[in-house]
N, C-alpha and C positions, 0 to 999 in steps of 0.2 A: 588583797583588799577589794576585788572585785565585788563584794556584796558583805551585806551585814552578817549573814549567817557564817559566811567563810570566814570573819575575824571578829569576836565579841569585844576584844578590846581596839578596836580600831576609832570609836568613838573617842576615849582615853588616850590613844596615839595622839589623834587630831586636836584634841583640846593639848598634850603639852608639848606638842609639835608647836604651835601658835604661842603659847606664852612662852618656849625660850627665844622663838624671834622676837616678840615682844621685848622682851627680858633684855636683849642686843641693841634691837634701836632705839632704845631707853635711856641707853647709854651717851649718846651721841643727840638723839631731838626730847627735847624737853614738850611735856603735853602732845598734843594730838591723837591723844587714846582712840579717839572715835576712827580716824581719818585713818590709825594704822590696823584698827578692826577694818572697815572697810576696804582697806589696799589689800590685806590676807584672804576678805574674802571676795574680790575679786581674783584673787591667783586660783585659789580650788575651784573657780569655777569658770578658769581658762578663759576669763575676761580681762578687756583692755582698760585702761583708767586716765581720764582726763584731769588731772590736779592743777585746780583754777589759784591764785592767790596773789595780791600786792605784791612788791619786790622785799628780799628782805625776809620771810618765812620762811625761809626752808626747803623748798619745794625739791630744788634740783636735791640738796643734801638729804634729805628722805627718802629720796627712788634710790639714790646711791649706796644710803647705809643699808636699805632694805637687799640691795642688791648683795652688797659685801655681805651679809648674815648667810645668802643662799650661796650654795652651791655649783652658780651656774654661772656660762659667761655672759659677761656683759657687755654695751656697747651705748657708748654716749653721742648721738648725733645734732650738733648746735645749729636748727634754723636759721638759716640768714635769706634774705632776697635774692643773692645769686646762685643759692644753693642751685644743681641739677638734681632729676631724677635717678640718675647716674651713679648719683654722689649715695645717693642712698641704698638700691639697688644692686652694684655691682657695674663692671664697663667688660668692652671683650678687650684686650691685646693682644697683637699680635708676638708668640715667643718662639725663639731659633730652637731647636733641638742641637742640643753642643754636638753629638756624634756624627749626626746623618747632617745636617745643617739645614736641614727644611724647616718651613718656617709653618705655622698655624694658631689660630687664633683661640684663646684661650679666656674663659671666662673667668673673672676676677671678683670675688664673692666683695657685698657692699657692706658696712656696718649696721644691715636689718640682719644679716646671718648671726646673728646672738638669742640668747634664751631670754633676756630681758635689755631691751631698747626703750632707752631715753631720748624722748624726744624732747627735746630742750625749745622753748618758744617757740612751739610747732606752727602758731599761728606769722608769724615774721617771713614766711617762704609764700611763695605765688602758690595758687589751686592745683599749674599741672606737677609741682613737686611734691605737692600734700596729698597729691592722688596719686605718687609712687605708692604709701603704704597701706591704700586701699585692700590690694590685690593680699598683701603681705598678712595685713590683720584680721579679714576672712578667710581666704583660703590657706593661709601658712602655708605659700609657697610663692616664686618669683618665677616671672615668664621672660626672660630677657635675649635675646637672640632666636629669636622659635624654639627656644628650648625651655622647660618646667624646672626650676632650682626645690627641691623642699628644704624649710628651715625647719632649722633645731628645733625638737622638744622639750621641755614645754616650750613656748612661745609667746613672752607679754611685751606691749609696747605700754610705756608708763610717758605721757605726755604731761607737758607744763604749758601754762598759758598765764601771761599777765591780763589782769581787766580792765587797768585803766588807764594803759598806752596806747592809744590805736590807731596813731600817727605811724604810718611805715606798716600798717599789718594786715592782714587777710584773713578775714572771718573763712574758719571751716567750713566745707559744705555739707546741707543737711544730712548727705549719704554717707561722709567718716565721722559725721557725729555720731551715728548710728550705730557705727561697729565700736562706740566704746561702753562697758558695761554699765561705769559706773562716770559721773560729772562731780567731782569731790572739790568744794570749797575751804581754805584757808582761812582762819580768822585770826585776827590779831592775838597772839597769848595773853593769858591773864597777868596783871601787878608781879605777885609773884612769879610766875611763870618765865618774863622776863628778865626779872635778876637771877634767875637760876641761868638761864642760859648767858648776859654777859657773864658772870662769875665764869662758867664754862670756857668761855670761849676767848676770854682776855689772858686766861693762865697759861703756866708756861708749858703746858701736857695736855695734848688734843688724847679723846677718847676714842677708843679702837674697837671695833666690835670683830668677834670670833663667828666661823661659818657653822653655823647650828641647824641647816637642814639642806639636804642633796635632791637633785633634780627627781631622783629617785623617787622619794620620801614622798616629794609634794605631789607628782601623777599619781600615785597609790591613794593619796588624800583626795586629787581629782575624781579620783573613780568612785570613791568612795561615797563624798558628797554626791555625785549624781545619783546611787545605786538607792538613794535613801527613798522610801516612798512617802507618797503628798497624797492626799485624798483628796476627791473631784472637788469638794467643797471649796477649797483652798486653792485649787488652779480656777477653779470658774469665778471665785473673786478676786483673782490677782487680770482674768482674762476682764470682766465686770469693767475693774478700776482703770483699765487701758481704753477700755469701750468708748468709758462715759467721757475720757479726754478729746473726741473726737467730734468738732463740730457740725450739727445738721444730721446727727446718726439719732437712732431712736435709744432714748436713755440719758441722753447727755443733758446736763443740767444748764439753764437759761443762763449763767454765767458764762459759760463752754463757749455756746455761740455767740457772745457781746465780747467775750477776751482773747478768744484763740480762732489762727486762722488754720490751723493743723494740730492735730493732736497725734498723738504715741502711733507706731507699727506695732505687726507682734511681734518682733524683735524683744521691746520691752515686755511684755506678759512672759517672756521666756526669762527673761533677766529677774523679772520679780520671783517666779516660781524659783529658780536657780537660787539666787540672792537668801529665800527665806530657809532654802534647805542646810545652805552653810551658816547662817547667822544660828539656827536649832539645833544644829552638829555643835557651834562652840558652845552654846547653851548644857547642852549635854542632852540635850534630846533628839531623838529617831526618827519625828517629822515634825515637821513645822504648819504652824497656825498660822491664822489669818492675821496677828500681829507681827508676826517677823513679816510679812508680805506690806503690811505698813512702812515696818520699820527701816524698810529698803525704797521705798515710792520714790523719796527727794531724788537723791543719786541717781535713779534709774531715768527718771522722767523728767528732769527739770530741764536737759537740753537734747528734749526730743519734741515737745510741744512747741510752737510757734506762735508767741504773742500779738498782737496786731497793733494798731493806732488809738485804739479805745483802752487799751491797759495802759500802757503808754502812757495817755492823756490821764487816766483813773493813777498813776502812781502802781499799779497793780503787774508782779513781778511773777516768773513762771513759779517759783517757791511755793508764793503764796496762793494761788491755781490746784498747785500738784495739793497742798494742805488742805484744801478746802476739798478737791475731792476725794481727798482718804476722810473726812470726817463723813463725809456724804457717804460713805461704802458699809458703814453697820457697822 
């Protein structure tokens, strides 16, 4: 699946690749359509995912079911304040050799060595433990002992965060906010939506989801989604809409400079471009326009921008920012 030409049905693949995972965690989370479009297509495009939500949503039980449908190992790691680096990482000890009885120090791989890592209230741990998985989520490898670890392929960290305990917690720093692709919000389910899930989950038979796609399967769908082409048009307004977020630059709109004290890296114009090529692929098309480069902007941008004391004071939220200048972009 290295290119379009080399497999004509690979388009086909990738759309019912996606609906039987879908079909799986359907099983198990009631609603969130959007949220588990977005989780799939951060995986094809070897992106991390920050999933913000109240207590009570699901958060933790949707990286988990997503993970049971795939193929791959998992590994759940639960923030706390005395977490170590260590703890996340890997530690060395010291092991005898039963035969010879010498002794040598022996690296002990941490629960980042998995293909999909849950960070569970990422934000509950101090800054030098939240910058263990700096190294981890760019470079997908660990330096521990003067030595390079590489981790398994593929490689996603799927984090949680609560919003509205912030007693005991520690904001991310701008630089691993950075490395995640996508900033995915929770919202309350709908009426109905609600009694589908008590009903679900007060019965006497929890639902089980089946592994419907292999680590395999999903890099082939990575390559795939990359090998697609975009036309200059379409990256020069995905690069446009990151521009014009940036205060004091030529382009940016007199909002820009009264609400934000930082705007997007190109980090993000990579994520937008990325972002619209897999949203086109599940579409069923072979490049993507300048609406899927929209239709990815919130996720990509909302916790990359930095608000200041004037939005703040105005009630005026990065959401609302990142919306206003996708409507400013044509």
């Amino acid at each position: 699946m290295a290119s379009v030409n080399d497999n004509p049905d690979a388009l086909g693949a990738l759309q019912g690749g996606f609906d039987r995972l879908r079909s799986e965690i359907a099983r198990v989370i009631v609603g969130q359509d959007e949220i588990v479009r977005h989780l799939f297509v951060s995986l094809v495009c070897r992106g991390h995912v920050l999933l913000v939500g109240v207590p009570g949503l699901a958060k933790t039980l949707l990286i988990r079911t997503l993970a049971d449908a795939l193929e791959l190992r998992f590994s759940r790691i639960q923030f706390t304040p005395d977490l170590m680096p260590s703890d996340i990482t890997g530690t060395e000890i010291i092991e005898e050799n039963a035969s010879t009885g010498r002794r040598a120090f022996k690296f002990v791989h941490g629960p980042v060595f998995a293909n999909v890592v849950l960070a569970d209230e990422i934000n509950r741990t101090p800054p030098k433990t939240q910058a263990a998985l700096l190294e981890a989520m760019q470079e997908h490898h660990v330096t521990a002992a003067g030595q390079t670890f590489d981790l398994p392929q593929p490689f996603f960290v799927l984090a949680t965060q609560n919003p509205i305990e912030q007693e005991g917690t520690y904001p991310l720093p701008e630089a691993q906010l950075d490395r995640f692709m996508f900033n995915l919000w929770l919202d309350y389910p709908a009426f109905g939506q609600e009694v589908e899930v008590v009903r679900q989950t007060t019965g006497p038979r929890q639902a089980r989801v089946d592994r419907v796609m292999t680590g395999t399967e999903l890099q082939e769908y990575q390559a795939f989604v990359r090998s697609l082409p975009v036309s200059d048009h379409v990256i020069e307004q995905a690069v446009r809409l990151v521009a014009r977020s940036r205060p004091g630059r030529e382009g940016a709109p007199d909002f820009v400079s009264r609400y934000l004290s930082y705007g997007a890296g190109p980090r993000a114009s990579q994520y937008l471009v990325l972002g619209a090529k897999a949203l086109a692929a599940l579409d069923g098309r072979l490049t993507p326009d300048v609406a899927d480069v929209k239709a990815v902007a919130v996720p990509v941008l909302r916790h990359r921008i930095v608000t200041n004391f004037n939005a703040e004071a105005d009630g005026v939220s990065a959401v609302d920012l990142v919306r206003r200048l996708v409507e400013g972009l044509g």
